[in-house]
C-alpha positions as CSV (number, residue, x, y, z in Angstrom):
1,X,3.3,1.3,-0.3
2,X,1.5,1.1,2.9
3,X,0.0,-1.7,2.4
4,X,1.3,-5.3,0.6
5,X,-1.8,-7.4,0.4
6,X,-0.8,-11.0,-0.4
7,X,-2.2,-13.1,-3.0
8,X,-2.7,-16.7,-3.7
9,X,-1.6,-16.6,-7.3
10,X,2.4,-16.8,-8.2
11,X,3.0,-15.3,-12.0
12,X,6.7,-15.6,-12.3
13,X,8.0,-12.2,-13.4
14,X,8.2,-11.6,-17.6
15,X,5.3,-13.9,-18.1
16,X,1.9,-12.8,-19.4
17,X,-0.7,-12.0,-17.0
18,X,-3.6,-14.3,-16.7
19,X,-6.7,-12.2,-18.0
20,X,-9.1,-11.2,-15.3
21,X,-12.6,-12.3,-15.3
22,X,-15.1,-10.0,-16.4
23,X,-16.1,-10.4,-12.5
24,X,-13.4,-9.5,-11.2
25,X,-12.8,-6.3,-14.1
26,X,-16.1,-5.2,-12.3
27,X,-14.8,-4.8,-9.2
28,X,-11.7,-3.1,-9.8
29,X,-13.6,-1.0,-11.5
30,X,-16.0,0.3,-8.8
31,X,-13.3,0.1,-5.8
32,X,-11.4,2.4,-8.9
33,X,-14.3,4.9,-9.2
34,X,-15.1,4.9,-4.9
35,X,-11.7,5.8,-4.8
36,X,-12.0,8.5,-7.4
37,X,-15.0,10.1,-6.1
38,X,-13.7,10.2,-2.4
39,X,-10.4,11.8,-3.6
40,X,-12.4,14.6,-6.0
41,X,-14.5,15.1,-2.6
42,X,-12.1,15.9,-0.6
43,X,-9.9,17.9,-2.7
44,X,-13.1,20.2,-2.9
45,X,-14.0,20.1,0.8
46,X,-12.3,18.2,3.1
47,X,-12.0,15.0,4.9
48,X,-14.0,15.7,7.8
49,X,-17.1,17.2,5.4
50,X,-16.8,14.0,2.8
51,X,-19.9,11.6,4.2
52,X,-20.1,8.1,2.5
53,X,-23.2,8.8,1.2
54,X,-21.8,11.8,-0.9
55,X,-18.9,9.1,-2.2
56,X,-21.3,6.7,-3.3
57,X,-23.1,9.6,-5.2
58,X,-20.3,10.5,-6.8
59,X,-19.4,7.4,-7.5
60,X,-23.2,6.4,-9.0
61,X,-23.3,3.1,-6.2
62,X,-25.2,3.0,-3.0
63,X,-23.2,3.7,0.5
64,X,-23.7,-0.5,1.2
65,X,-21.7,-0.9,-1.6
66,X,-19.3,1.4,-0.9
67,X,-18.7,-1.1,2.9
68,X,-19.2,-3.9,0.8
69,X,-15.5,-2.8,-0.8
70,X,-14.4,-0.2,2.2
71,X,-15.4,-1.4,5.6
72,X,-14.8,2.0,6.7
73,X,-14.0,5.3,5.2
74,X,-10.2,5.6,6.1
75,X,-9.7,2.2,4.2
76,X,-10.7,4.1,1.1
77,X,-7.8,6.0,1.6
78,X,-5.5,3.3,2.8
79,X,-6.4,0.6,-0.3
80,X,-5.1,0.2,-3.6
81,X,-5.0,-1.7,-6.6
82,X,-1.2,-2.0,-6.0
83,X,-0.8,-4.1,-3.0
84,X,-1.7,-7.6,-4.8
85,X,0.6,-6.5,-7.3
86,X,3.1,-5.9,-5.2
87,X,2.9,-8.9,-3.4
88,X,2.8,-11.2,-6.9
89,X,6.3,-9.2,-7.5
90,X,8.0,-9.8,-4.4
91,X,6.9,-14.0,-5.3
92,X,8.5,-13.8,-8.6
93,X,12.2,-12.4,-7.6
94,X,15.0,-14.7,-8.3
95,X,15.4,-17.7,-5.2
96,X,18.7,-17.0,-4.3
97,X,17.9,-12.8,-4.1
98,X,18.0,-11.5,-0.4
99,X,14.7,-10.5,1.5
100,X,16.3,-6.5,1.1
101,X,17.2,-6.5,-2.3
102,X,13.8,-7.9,-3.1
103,X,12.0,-5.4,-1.2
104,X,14.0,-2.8,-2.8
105,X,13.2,-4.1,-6.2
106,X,9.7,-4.0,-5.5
107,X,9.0,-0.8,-3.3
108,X,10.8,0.6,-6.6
109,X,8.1,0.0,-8.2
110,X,5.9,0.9,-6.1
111,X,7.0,4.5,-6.1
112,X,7.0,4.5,-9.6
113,X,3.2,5.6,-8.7
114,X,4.0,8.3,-7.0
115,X,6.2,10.2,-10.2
116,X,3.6,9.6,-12.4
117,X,-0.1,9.8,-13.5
118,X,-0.8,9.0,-10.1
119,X,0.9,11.5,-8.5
120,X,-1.7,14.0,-7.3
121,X,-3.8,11.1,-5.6
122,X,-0.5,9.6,-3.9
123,X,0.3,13.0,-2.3
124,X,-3.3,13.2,-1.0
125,X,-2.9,10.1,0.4
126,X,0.2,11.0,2.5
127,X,-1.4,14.2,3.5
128,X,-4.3,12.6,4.8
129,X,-2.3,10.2,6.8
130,X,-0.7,13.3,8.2
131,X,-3.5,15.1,9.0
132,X,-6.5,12.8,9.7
133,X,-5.8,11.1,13.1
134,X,-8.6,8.6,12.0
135,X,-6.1,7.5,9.2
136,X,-3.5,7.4,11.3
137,X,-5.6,5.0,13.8
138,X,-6.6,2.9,11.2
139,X,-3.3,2.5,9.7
140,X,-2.2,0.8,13.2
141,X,-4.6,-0.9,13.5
142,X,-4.3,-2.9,10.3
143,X,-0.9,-3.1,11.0
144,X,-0.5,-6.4,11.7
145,X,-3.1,-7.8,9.4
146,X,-0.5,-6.7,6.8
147,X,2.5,-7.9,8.6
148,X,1.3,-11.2,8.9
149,X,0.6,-11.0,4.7
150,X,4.6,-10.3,4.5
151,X,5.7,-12.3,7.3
152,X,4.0,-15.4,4.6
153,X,5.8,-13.9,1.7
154,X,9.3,-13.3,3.0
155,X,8.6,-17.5,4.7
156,X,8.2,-18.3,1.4
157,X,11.0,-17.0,0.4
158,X,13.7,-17.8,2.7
159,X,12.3,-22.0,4.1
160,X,11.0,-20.4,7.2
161,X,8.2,-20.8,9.4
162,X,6.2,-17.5,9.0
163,X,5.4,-17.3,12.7
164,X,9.1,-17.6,13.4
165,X,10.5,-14.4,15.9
166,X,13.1,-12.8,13.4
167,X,10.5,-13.2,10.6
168,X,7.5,-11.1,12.1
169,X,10.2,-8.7,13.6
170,X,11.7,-7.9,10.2
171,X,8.2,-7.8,8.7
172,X,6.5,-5.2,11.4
173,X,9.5,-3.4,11.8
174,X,10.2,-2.7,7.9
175,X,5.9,-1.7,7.3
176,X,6.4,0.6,10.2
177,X,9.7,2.0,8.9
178,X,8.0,2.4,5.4
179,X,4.9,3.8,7.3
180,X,7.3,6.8,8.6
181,X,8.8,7.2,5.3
182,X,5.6,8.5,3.9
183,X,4.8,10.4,6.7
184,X,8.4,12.3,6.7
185,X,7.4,13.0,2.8
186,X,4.3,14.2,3.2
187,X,5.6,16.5,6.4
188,X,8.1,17.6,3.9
189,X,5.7,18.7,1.7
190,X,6.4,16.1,-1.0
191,X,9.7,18.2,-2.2
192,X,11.9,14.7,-1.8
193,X,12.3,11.8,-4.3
194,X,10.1,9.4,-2.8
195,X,12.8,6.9,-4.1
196,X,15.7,8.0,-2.3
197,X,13.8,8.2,0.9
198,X,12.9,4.5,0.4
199,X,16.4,3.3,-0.2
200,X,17.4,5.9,2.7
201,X,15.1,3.9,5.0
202,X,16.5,0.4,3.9
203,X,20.0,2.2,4.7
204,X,18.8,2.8,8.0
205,X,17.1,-0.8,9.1
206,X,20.4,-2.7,7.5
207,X,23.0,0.0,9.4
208,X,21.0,2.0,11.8
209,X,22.9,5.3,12.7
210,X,26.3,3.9,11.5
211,X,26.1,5.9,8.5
């Protein structure tokens, strides 16, 4: 949810998915099993104590590999399969749909992830970004890399010049509201429906305090 990675393909939604190469199976595959390792690492003993060496162990690669996929180790955390996803979603909404109920149809899904087998590595995630300020640094730091992915997207979209004001406003300032929403869940202890929050914090942006 962090993170909306955009993509040069466009599947309109209901239709098939294009097979993926066997290439490209491989990678998913060992970003998949990195991502694993690190997760089973540092459930046993901590961030801090989890080297990339012991990932790549774990994960039967070598550490180059491991920056081949991750070019550092807060990325493993902060990097899913989702994000392209995500972003193919957002393309295939109906024309005429507004930038918000888009996004809401698609961070939607995106929590999805966090109610169900994926649960236990989603609240890890947010925990992490709590409690690791090297996460947290990170997470800024690729901010705009990512806002600059929607700013394209939500151009697309709406017949507008991606580096137009209101465009990269709405974009940085809904990835940093999103940003706080997992934060305020994981502070929370994880007790809330992720999915209320989300909606909560689209409340917010559209209304501010007037609720």
């Amino acid at each position: 949810m962090a993170h909306m990675a955009a993509t040069s393909q466009h599947t309109p939604a209901g239709t098939a998915q294009p097979p993926l190469g066997l290439r490209e199976r491989k990678k998913i595959k060992t970003r998949s099993a990195i991502r694993s390792a690190m997760y089973r690492l540092v459930a046993e003993q901590g961030y801090e104590a989890t080297t990339v060496e012991q990932i790549a162990e774990a994960a039967e690669v070598s550490p180059s590999t491991v920056f081949r996929y991750f070019p550092t180790k807060e990325d493993i955390v902060l990097t899913d399969e989702l994000d392209p996803v995500l972003a193919q979603e957002m393309r295939a909404r109906p024309a005429g749909e507004s930038p918000i109920d888009s996004l809401r149809h698609v961070l939607a899904l995106a929590t999805e992830t966090a109610r169900g087998e994926e649960r236990e590595e989603v609240i890890l995630r947010s925990r992490l970004m709590v409690e690791v300020p090297a996460i947290r640094a990170r997470m800024a730091e690729s901010m705009s890399v990512t806002s600059r992915m929607l700013s394209e997207i939500l151009a697309e979209r709406g017949g507008r010049d991606p580096r137009d004001l209101e465009v990269r406003v709405f974009a940085t300032a809904l990835l940093g509201a999103l940003q706080e929403t997992t934060l305020y869940w994981a502070e929370r202890g994880h007790r809330d429906d992720l999915r209320v929050l989300v909606n909560r914090t689209f409340d917010a942006l559209l209304d501010g305090f007037a609720r």
